[in-house]
N, C-alpha and C positions, 0 to 999 in steps of 0.2 A: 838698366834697372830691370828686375828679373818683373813678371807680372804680378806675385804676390803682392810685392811692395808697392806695386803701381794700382791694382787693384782699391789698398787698402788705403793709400793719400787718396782715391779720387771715393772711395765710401767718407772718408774722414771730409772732404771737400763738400759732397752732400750733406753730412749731418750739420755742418756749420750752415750752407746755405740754407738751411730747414730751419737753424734755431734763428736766422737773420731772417726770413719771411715769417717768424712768427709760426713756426708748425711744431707741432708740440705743447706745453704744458701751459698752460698762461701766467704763471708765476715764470717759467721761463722768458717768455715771449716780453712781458712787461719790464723783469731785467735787463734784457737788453736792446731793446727798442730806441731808448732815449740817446745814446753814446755813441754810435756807430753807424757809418753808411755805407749801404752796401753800393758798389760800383762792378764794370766790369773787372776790374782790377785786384779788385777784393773789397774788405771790408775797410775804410780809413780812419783814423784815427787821430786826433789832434795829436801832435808831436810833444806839446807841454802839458798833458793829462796826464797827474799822478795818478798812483792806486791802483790801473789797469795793466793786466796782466802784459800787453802788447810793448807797456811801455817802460816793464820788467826787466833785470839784469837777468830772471830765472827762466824765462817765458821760454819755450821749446819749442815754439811756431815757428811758420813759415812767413818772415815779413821784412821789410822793407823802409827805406827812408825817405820819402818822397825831392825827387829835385831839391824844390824849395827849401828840404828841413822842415816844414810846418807839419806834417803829415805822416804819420805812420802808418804802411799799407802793410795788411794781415791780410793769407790768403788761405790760413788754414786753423782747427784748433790748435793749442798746443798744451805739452806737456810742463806740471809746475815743477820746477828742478831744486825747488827751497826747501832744504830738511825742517827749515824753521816755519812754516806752512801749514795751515791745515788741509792745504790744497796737495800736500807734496804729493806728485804720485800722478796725478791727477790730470784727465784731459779738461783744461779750459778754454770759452773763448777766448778773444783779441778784446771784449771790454769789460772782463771779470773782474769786478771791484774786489779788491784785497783792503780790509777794514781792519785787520788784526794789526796791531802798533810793529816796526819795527821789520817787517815782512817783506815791503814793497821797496826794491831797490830801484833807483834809473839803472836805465840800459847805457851801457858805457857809451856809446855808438850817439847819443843823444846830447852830451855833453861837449 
């Protein structure tokens, strides 16, 4: 991995851990407070939560399936990959509510 690339995962690595300790905007900070725990690991996520980006068929993160299946570990923002999104384009986190009907697909991998 050349360092640009490596530089700019571990800047993208701090701006999530910033928005997970609540550093930033507090409209920020209170979305996503309730949904997600921050671990060494990453951020986890219940495995059968709709609506969150982590647990998207479009999500562009870096994440993972936890042993169990119950759990889905995000350890980075990611990119929304749904033309049908308002999000398309878009760095979100791992517990970005997607509320628009019709947007939020499960991730194959969860099924």
């Amino acid at each position: 991995m050349d360092q640009n690339r490596r530089t700019f995962a571990m800047q993208v690595v701090g701006l999530a851990a910033a928005a997970a300790a609540g550093i930033g905007t507090a409209e920020a900070a209170a979305e996503h407070q309730h949904e997600i725990q921050m671990s060494a690991d990453g951020w986890k996520l219940d495995a059968s939560t709709k609506f969150r980006c982590a647990t998207c068929r479009f999500w562009g993160g870096m994440r993972k399936i936890s042993d169990d299946k119950k759990q889905v570990v995000a350890v980075s923002l990611g990119w929304c990959n749904n033309p049908a999104s308002p999000m398309y384009r878009s760095m979100t986190p791992a517990d970005h509510e997607m509320t628009k009907a019709g947007v939020w697909v499960k991730w194959d991998a969860l099924s």
